[in-house]
C-alpha positions, 0 to 999 in steps of 0.5 A, spaced: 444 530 505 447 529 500 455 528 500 460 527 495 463 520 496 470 517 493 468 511 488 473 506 486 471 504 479 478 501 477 484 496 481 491 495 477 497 492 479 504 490 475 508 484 479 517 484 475 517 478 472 523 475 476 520 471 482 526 470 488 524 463 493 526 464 499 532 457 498 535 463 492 536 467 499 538 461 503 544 460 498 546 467 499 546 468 507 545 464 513 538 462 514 533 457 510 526 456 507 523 454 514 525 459 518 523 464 513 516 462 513 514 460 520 517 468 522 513 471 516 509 466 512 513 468 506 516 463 500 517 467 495 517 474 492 519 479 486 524 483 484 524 489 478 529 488 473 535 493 471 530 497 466 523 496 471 524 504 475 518 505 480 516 509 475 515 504 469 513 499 475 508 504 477 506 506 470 504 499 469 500 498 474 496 504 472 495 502 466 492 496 468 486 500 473 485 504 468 483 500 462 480 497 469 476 503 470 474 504 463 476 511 462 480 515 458 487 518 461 485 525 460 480 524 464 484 523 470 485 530 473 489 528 480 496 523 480 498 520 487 504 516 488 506 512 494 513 510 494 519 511 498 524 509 492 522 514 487 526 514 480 529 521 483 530 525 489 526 530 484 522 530 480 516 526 483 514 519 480 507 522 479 509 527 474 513 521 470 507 517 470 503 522 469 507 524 462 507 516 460 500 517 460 499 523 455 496 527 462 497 534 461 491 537 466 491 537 473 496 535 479 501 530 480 505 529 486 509 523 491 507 521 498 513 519 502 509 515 508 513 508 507 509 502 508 503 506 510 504 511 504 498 508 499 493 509 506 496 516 506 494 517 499 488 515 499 485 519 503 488 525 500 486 523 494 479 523 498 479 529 501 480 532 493 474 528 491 469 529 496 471 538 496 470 538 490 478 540 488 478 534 482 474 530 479 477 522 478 484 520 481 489 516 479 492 513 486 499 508 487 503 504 490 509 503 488 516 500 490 522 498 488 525 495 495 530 491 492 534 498 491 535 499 498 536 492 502 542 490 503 542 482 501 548 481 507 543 482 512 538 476 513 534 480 518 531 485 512 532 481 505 528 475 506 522 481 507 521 485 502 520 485 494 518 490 489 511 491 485 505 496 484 498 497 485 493 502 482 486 504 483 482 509 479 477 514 484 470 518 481 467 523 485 459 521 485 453 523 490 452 519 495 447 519 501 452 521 507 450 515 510 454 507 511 450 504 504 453 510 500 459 507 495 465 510 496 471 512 501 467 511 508 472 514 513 479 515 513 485 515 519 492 516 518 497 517 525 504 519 525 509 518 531 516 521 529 519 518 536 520 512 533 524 513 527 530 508 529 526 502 529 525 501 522 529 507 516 534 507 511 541 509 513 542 513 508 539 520 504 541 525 499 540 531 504 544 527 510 550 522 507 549 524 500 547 516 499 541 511 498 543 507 504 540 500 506 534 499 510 535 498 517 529 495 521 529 492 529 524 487 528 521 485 535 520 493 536 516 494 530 511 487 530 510 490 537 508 496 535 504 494 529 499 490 532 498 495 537 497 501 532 494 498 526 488 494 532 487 502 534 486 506 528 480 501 525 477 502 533 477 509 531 473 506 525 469 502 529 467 507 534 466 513 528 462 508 524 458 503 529 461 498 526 465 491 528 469 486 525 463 482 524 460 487 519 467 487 514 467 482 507 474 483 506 480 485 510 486 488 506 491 488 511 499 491 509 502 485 507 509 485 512 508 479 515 503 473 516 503 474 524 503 481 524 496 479 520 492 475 524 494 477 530 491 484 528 485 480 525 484 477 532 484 483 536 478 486 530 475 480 531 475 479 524 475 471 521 481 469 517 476 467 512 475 474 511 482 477 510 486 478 503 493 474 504 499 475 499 505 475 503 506 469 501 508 470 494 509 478 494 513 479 501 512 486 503 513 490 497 511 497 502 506 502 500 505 497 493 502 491 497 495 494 499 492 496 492 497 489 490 491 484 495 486 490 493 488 488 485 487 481 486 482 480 490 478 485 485 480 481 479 478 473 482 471 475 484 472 476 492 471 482 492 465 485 490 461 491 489 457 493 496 462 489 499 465 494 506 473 494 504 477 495 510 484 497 509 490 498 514 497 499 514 504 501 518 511 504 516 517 507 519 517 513 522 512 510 525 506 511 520 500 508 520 493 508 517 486 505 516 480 507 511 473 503 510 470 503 503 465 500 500 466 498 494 
């Protein structure tokens, strides 16, 4: 039978030049490299400057996955951005991305799903694809987090950084089986029930302010395991697969822990799992395409290889989506 299949044929990313070490944090609030390092496994991570909005961080790294790709822009006729720090509380990000790249025909919008908001993005991006509603996609990652931490709480400000990440998505025939490149399978959850666990204080349509990012991290590392193992069953169960049968495991980079203890529970080899958090922090819905732009441009990742990728975020958001690459 033949489908429709999402292929990726571009990966991009942008890192802001300033990198912040965790002894620079430890001379501004209560805590030390060693402490940071043995909770979440990061050393350092990057921080844009004054004049590096989401939208120049993003735009960066899509140019980046599009030279990648080897496509002219106007090819692109769908633009998604993942972020939870957009430029403005509108327009979208996308739309200022997609005018940055001299894009004038099809749609460009935001996807607000926190940490998980590149998983989110990517398979609606997919299902645009794969039903005929567009024919290349442009989707990214992109977060200016240091907008939003409030660098007197050390629970919060040692954890996050800012970059971004693209990838470049064709539509292609494919077989409708497991050997076809592309976009395999997708799952995104949500559950609104545990919105206080990890949020931002603050918004234009309740205190008419930005606020900080506040977080219960015990509550979210217990629920992030638990959650993240049981969207990628649901691809084991779909897909017949099993952990044994993954090249590369790109997990959300929030927290070196969080990371094995999930690869663990899937019963996928360390040796087999994408790592950044330690230079990038968690850089929200950016550290997904960031590790997939990495891993894809040293060679690791190569193409037949099966991809899985999973993440969550505040609200509770989380997601997984299998590629073949």
């Amino acid at each position: 039978m033949s489908i429709l299949r999402s292929q990726v044929v571009g990966c991009g990313s942008y890192l802001p030049a300033r990198i912040v070490t965790n002894a620079e944090l430890a001379a501004r609030v209560d805590t030390s490299d060693e402490w940071i390092v043995q909770r979440t496994g990061i050393r350092q991570r990057h921080v844009a400057a004054d004049d590096e909005p989401t939208s120049i961080v993003g735009l960066k790294a899509a140019q980046a996955a599009i030279t990648d790709a080897g496509i002219d822009p106007t090819e692109i006729d769908l633009i998604i951005v993942a972020t939870a720090t957009p430029d403005h509380t509108f327009p979208a990000t996308a739309t200022q991305i997609q005018a940055a790249l001299g894009i004038t025909g099809g749609a460009a919008f935001d996807v607000q799903a926190v940490c998980s908001g590149f998983v989110f993005a990517l398979a609606t991006a997919d299902k645009f694809l794969t039903t005929g509603g567009a024919r290349a996609a442009l989707v990214i990652g992109a977060e200016t987090f240091s907008r939003i931490l409030d660098w007197e709480d050390r629970a919060t400000c040692v954890l996050f950084g800012d970059g971004a990440g693209a990838v470049v998505l064709k539509a292609a025939p494919g077989e409708g089986t497991l050997a076809d490149r592309g976009i395999l399978t997708t799952h995104i959850r949500s559950d609104g029930r545990y919105k206080d666990k990890l949020y931002v204080d603050g918004g234009a349509g309740s205190t008419k302010t930005v606020g900080f990012l506040r977080m219960e991290g015990k509550e979210v590392f217990r629920h992030a395991v638990t959650n993240l193992a049981e969207t990628v069953r649901h691809t084991f169960e779909q897909t017949g697969l099993s952990g044994a049968d993954i090249d590369w495991f790109v997990p959300h980079q929030a927290n070196r822990r969080i990371i094995d203890a999930t690869a663990d529970k899937l019963g996928i080899s360390h040796d087999h799992v994408v790592v950044t958090v330690d230079r990038h922090g968690n850089t929200s819905a950016a550290s997904i395409p960031l590790a997939l732009a990495e891993a894809h441009a040293d060679g690791r990742i190569k193409q037949g290889q099966l991809v899985l990728i999973e993440a969550m975020g505040g609200g509770f958001t989380w997601g997984s989506a299998l590629i073949r690459w």
